[in-house]
C-alpha positions as a printed NumPy array, in Angstrom:
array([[-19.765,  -7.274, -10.491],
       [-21.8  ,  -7.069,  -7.475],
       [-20.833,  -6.263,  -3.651],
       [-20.421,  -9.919,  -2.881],
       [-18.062, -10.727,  -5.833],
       [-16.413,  -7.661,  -5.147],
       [-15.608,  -8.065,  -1.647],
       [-12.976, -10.669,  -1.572],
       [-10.736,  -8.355,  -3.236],
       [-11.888,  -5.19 ,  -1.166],
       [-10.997,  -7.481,   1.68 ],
       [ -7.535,  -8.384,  -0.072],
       [ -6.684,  -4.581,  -1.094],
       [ -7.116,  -3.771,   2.98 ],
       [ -4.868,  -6.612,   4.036],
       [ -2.291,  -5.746,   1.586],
       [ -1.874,  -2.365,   2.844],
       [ -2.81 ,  -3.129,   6.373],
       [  0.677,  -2.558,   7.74 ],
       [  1.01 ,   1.225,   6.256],
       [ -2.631,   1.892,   7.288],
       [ -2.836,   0.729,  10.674],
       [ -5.204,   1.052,  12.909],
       [ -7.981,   1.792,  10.131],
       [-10.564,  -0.567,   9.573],
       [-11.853,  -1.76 ,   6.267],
       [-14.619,   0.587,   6.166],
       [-11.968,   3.789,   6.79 ],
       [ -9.313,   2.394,   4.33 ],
       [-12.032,   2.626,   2.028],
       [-13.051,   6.245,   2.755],
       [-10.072,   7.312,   3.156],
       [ -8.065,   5.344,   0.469],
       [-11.291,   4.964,  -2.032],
       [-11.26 ,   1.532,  -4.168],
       [ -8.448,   1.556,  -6.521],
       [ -5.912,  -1.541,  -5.02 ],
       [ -9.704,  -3.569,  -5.201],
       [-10.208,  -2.815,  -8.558],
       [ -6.682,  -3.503, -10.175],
       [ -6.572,  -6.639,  -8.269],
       [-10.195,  -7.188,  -9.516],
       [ -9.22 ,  -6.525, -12.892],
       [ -6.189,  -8.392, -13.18 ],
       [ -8.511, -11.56 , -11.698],
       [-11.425, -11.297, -14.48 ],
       [ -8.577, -10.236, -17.071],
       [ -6.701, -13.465, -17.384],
       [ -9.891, -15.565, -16.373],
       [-11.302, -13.993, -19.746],
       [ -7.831, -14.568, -22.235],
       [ -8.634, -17.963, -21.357],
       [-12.034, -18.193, -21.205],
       [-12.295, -16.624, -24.949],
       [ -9.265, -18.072, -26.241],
       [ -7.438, -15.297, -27.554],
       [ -4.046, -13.666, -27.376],
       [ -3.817,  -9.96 , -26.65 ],
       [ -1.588,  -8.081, -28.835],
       [ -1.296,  -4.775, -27.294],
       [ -2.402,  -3.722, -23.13 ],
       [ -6.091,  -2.885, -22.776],
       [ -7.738,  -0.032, -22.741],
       [ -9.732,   0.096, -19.06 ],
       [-12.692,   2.206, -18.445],
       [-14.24 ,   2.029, -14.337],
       [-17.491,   2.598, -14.615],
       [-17.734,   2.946, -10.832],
       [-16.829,   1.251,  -7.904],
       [-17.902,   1.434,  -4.636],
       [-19.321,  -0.845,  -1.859],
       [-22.006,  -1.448,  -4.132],
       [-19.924,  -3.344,  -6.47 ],
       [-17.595,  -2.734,  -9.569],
       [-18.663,  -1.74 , -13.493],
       [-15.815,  -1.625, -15.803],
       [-15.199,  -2.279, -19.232],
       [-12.238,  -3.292, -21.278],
       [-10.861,  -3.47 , -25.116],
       [ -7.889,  -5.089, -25.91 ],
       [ -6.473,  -5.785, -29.357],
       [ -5.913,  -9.52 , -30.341],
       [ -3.875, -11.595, -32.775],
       [ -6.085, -12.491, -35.874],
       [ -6.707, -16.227, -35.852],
       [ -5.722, -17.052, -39.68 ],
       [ -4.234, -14.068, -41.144],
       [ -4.404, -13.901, -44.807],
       [ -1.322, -11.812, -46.287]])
């Protein structure tokens, strides 16, 4: 994801927590805080988007690996195990 799809929810992470982090701004949340409320809220985002995008049904949670993520952007991957689609007994 690059820094311009990953800034609305940089931006959203800071507002959520503005009121217990007042008077930082962004940039010092970040420092300070680093990029973790941005990347769940990223990942829950592209999650769903891809259940339904792909058209499957997850069977167990996934298993999440951040690459990195920074002002630069986010890298992440994610494996999640699905229902078969015609399961032969």
């Amino acid at each position: 994801m690059t820094a311009e799809e990953f800034a609305p929810f940089r931006a959203k992470a800071y507002q959520d927590n503005l009121s217990k982090t007042a008077p930082l701004n962004q940039l010092q949340f970040e420092e300070n805080y680093g990029y973790f409320d941005a990347t769940n809220i990223a990942f829950c985002d592209l999650y769903y988007k891809a259940i339904e995008e792909l058209d499957i049904r997850p069977v167990a949670l996934p298993d999440v690996d951040v690459i990195w993520a920074d002002a630069d952007g986010l890298k992440m991957t994610a494996g999640v195990t699905t229902e078969l689609e015609n399961p032969q007994l």
